[in-house]
C-alpha positions, 0 to 999 in steps of 0.5 A: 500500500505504501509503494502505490502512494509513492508511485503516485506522488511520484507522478504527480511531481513528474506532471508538475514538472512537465507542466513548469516546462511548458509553461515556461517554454510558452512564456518565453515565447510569448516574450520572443512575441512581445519584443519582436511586436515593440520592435515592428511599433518602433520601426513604424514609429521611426519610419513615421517620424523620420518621414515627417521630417521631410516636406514638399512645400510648394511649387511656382512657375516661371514662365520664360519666352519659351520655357516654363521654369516650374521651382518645387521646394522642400524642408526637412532632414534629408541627403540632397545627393540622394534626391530623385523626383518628378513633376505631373502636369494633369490637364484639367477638363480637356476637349476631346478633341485636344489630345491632351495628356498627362505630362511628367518631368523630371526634377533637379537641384537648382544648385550645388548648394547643400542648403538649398532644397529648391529643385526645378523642371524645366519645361518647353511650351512647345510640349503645350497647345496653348490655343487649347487654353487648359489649365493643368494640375500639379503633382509631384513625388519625391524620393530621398534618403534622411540625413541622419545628423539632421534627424538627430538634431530634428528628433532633440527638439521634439524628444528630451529624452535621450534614449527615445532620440537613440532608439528611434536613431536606431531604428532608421537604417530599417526605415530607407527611402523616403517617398512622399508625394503631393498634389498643389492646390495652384494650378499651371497655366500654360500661356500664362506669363506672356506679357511681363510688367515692366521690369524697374530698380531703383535703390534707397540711397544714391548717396552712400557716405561711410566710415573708412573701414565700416560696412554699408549697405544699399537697398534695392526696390524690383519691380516687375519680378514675381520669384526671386529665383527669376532675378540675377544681380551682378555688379558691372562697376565698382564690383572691388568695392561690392562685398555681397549681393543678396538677390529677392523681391521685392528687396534686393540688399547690396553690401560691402565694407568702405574701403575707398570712394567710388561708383557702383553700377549694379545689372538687374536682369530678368531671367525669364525674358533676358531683359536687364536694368542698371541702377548706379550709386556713390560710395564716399569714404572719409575718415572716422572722426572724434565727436570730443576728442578724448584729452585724459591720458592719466588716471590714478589709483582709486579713481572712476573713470569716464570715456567718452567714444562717441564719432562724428554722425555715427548713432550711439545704438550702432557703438560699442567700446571695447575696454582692455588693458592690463589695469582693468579686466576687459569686456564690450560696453554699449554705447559710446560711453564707457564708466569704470569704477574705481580703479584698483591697479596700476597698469594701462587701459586702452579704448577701442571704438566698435561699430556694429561691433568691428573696429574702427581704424584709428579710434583707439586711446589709451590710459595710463593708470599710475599712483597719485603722487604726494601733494605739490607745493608751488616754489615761488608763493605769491607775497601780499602785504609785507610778510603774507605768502600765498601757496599753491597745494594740488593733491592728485586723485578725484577723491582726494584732497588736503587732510592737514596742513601742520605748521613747523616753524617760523609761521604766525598763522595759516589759513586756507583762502576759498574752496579748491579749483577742480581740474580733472583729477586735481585739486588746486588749494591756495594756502596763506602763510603769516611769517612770524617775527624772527628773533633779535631783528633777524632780517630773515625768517625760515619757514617749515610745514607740511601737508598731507592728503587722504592717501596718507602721502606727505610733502614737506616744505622749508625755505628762508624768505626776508622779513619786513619790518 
């Protein structure tokens, strides 16, 4: 009896133990499952992101004597060598009896330039029976690959998360080509663009005077061009003196640095029918020149300090000073003034005026930041009535001035006449001294003093003067 109830427990593990291993094997499958379903929603997930990342905007025509220059633009985040598309022009309600078909042009770069998503179909009238006078709808489709570093930027803007940018990163070797198409809500007319507007420039300013070594710029109004891509501007004299040439409507902007005086002719020509238009202006250089040309070459220890860079008809929003030098840690100021605090080191400061932040030849000055010097006392003083001298006593430093004035010998009394004469960094005391009466009807008398300032420095002063009796 107890061998049949081992025999059954026995069993029972057994099953136990076959069903842990079909269990175990179905979880595991059901994980493979999982994982495999999470990597195709990811896939469509990255495949439908990396895709909207990639737009057709619209598409303009430019109509020519003989060809149609149909422009189709892009966005996005794609590898411009791996464009390849066409354009589909669908006749819009033909008559029967017209023949018209369904017409398919291939697209190209406008340029070699990797920033410019413009692709254009060049298209000849002759391909259309304009008498028919059908409008035709516009379709294109495209096909490029991602630019993996511009979807990386791309998916950092929409997603913080780091590893969300990386998975989907991940996932795009699987995504491929990209193929997007569109229908345009404007439609092509054929015969269109047959009689032109009239084709005007003209510029904002005839007259252009500069600061030598400053930039310029001139703006040129078009008239008579609807896509700026139907326009060329080339400077046909002066063009030494042009720096750039930024073609668009209904503004074209004209630029260069002044270097030397001159005119400039500048060639508009309309691409669709060849016609051309030239404008002219002059460029007058002369040298910059101080509004207030800065006088101080010194400043002291301990002393604000203020410069003034303003130029003559240059707008203070347009300056800025640059401050250097070995007294002052250095930094760009605003403005024609530059205020600094109290100075703390000896050293040198240097002020070079910016406009539009480039530096102007010639506009610098300089500051040589020193230690006030002790207190001066004049030589000769001045004699009043008999045995009155009147001294000159300069202290150095805006915040200084006389601390004491400390007799020593040979003065009966001292007295300071008015309130000291400000000039710049100086102060300028007048100081009367009383000779005292020497002893035993000497005919001399020796005076000694001294004076000191707020820094502490002192001057001593001794000399003999005659006594009036």
């Amino acid at each position: 009896m107890a061998k049949k109830k081992f025999q059954a427990r026995v069993e029972v593990y057994f099953i136990i133990y076959i069903a842990t291993i079909v269990s175990f094997f179905a979880i595991e499958g059901e994980v493979k499952h999982f994982k495999d379903s999470q990597k195709k929603i990811l896939l469509e997930v990255s495949k439908d992101k990396i895709q909207n990342l990639v737009t057709i905007r619209n598409a303009t025509d430019i109509h020519g004597k003989d060809t149609i220059n149909l422009k189709v633009q892009l966005d996005g985040a794609f590898e411009k060598n791996s464009f390849s598309g066409t354009v589909h022009l669908k006749p819009i309600d033909p008559p029967e009896e017209s023949g018209l078909k369904e017409l398919t042009y291939t697209l190209s770069p406008k340029d070699h330039d990797p920033e410019n998503k413009t692709f254009m179909a060049y298209i000849p009238k002759s391909d259309f029976n304009l008498k028919a006078e059908v409008l035709y709808r516009m379709s294109a489709d495209i096909q490029v690959m991602p630019d993996e570093k511009l979807v990386e930027i791309e998916l950092s803007k929409a997603y913080s998360d780091k590893a969300i940018v990386h998975k989907i990163m991940d996932a795009m070797t699987s995504v491929g080509e990209i193929s997007l198409d569109k229908e345009f809500q404007n439609t092509l007319d054929p015969a269109g663009g047959a009689i032109q507007a009239p084709f005007t420039i003209t510029v904002d300013r005839p007259k252009v005077s500069i600061v030598e070594g400053l930039p310029w710029e001139v703006r040129a109004i078009i008239g008579g061009i609807v896509d700026a891509d139907d326009l060329e501007l080339t400077a046909i004299k002066g063009a030494g003196l042009v720096g750039k040439l930024d073609a668009g409507i209904p503004v074209s902007v004209v630029t260069g640095r002044g270097r030397k005086d001159g005119r400039i002719t500048i060639r508009g020509t309309r691409l669709s029918d060849d016609e051309f238009v030239d404008v002219e202006f002059l460029l007058q250089v002369r040298p910059p020149l101080w509004l207030k040309e800065p006088s101080v070459s010194e400043a002291y220890v301990g002393d604000p300090l203020i410069f003034e860079g303003a130029l003559r008809d240059i707008p203070s929003s347009e300056t800025s000073i640059r401050v250097g030098g070995t007294a002052v840690r250095g930094g760009i100021m605003p403005g024609t003034i530059a205020q600094l605090p109290s100075l703390t080191e000896e050293g040198n400061i240097t002020f070079q005026v910016l406009v539009d932040g480039r530096d102007v030849k010639g506009m610098t000055h300089r500051v040589t930041v020193v230690k006030p010097p002790k207190p001066k006392v004049s030589v000769n003083p001045v004699g009043r009535d008999g045995n009155y001298l009147t001294f000159e006593i300069t202290t150095y430093g805006k915040n200084n001035s006389v601390n004491r004035f400390r007799k020593k010998g040979g003065i009966g009394s001292t007295r300071q006449l008015g309130e000291a004469q400000i000039i710049g960094s100086r102060k300028i005391y007048r100081w009367e001294v009383e000779l005292e009466e020497p002893f035993d009807n000497a005919e001399s008398q020796e005076i000694k003093f001294s004076v000191s300032d707020q820094n502490k420095s002192k001057t001593s002063y001794r000399k003999i003067f005659i006594y009036k009796y």
